[in-house]
C-alpha positions in Angstrom: 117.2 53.0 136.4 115.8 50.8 139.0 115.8 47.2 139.4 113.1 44.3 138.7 112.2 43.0 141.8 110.6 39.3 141.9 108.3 38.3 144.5 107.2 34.8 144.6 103.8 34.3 146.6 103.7 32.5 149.7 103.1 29.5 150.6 99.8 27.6 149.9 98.7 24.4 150.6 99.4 22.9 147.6 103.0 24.2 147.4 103.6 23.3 150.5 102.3 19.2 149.3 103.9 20.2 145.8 100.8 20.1 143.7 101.5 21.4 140.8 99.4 24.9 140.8 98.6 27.5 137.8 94.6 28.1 137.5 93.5 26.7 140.8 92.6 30.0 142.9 94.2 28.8 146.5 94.4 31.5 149.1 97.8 31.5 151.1 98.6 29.2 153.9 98.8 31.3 157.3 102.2 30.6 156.9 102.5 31.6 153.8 100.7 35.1 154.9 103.3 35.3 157.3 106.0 34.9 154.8 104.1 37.6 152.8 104.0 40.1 156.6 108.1 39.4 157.0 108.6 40.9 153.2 107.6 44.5 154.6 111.2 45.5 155.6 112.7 43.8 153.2 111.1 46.4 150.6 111.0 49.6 152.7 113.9 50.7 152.0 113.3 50.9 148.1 112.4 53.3 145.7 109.1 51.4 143.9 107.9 53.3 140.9 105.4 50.2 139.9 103.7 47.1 141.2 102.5 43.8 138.9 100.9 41.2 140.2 99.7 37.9 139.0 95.4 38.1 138.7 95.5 35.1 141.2 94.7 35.7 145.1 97.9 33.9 146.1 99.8 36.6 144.3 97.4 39.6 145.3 97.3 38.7 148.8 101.2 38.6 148.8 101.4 42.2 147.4 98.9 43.2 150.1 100.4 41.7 153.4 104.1 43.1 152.4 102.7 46.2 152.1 102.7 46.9 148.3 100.4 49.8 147.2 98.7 50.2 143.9 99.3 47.2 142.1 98.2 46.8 138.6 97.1 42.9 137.3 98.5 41.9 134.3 97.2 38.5 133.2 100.4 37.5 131.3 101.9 36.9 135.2 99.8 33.9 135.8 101.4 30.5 136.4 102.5 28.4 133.6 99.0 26.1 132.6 100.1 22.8 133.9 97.0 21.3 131.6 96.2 17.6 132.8 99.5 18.0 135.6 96.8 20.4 138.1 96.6 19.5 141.4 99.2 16.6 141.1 102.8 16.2 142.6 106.2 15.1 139.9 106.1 12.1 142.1 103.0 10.9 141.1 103.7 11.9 137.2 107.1 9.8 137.4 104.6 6.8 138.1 103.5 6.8 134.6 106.6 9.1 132.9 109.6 8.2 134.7 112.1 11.3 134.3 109.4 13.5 133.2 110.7 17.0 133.8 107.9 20.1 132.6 111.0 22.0 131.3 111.9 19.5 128.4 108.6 17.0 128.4 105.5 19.2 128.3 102.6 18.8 130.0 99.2 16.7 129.2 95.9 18.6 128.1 93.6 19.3 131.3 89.6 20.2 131.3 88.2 22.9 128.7 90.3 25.9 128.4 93.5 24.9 130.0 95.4 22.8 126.9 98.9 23.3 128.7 101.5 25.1 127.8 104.7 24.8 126.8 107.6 26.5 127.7 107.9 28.5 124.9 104.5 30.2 125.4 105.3 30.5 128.7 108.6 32.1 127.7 105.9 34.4 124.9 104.0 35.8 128.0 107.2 36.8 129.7 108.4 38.5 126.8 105.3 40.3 126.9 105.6 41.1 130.4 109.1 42.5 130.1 108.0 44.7 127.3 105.8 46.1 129.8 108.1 46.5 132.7 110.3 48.4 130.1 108.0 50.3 129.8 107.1 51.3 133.3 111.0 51.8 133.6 110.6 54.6 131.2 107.7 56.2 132.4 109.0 55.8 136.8 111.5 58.0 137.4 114.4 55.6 138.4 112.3 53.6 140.7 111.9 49.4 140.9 109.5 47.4 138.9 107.9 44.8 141.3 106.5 41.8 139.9 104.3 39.8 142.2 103.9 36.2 140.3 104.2 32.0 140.6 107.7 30.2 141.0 107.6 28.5 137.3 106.6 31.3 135.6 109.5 33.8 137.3 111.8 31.2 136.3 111.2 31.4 132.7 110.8 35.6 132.9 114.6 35.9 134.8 116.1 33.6 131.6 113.9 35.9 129.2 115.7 38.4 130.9 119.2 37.0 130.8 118.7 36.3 126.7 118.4 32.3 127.9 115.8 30.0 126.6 112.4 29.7 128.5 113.7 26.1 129.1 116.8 27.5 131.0 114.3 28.7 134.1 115.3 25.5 135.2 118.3 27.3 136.7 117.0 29.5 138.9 115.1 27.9 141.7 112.9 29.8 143.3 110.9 29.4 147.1 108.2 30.8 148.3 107.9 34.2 150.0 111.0 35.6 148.4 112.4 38.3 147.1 114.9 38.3 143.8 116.6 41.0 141.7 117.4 41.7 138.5 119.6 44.4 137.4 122.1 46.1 135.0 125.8 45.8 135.2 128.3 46.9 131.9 125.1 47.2 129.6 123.4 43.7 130.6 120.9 41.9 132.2 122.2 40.6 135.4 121.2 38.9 138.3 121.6 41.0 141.5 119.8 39.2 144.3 118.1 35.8 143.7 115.7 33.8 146.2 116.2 36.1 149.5 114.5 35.3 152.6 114.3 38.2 155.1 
């Protein structure tokens, strides 16, 4: 069986100014297209059997530029809702919630349609995405299932997929433009590769 590659998108403007950024559709930075460009090598060499990608153009044009082919969008990849936290930076949260931390506090309700969530249904969408990547695993031949996806959100999938709590995605810090792996060693989930630049 192959492994679960992560691939954060690159960067954008507002992760480069630490905005927090689910639903807002920003295009990638030219840096952050470069980023995406200097991925290419870095996935030649392996066997891909299925692409995923986040519905958001960040994510799509990331797949593009490092040269991943037939991707499918699964909306269960996009970023955790920050609600009421869109568009604004921990700094300026800690202003009014000193020590505020999304993984334990929660996040205010934003503008009609984006409540928030909260870890755990973050961590309910990446359930649901790893029952699909289990899926592809069975149906691709021994290749890699690439996910193409936003920083919090990859975080709570690779503690889904270590049997953590969504609140453990803490752990695993996570830049943009790289690559991560998750594997299989004795019987369980492991990490293999985590936060690689080329």
């Amino acid at each position: 069986m192959g492994e679960l590659v992560l691939i954060r998108h690159g960067e954008t403007e507002w992760s480069q100014s630490g905005q927090h950024t689910s639903y807002t559709d920003l295009p990638l930075t030219e840096h952050g297209e470069e980023q995406a460009r200097s991925l290419v090598p870095l996935l030649a060499s392996r066997h891909i059997g299925c692409v995923i990608s986040s519905p958001l153009q960040r994510a799509q044009q990331t797949a593009k530029l490092a040269g991943l082919d037939h991707v499918r969008i699964d909306p269960d990849l996009h970023e955790w809702d920050y609600g009421g936290y869109e568009g604004v930076t921990t700094r300026d949260i800690h202003r009014t919630r000193p020590g505020w931390e999304i993984w334990t506090d929660g996040v205010v309700p934003g503008p009609e349609g984006h409540p928030g969530e909260s870890p755990e249904q973050v961590g309910d969408r990446a359930d649901r995405v790893l029952a699909r990547v289990e899926a592809a695993f069975a149906n691709g031949e021994g290749g890699d299932v690439v996910l193409v996806a936003h920083a919090h959100f990859l975080r709570v999938l690779t503690a889904r997929r270590l049997g953590l709590p969504p609140a453990d995605g803490a752990l695993f810090q996570l830049a943009t433009g790289t690559v991560s792996r998750l594997g299989i060693e004795h019987g369980r989930h492991v990490l293999t590769s985590w936060n690689r630049l080329p």
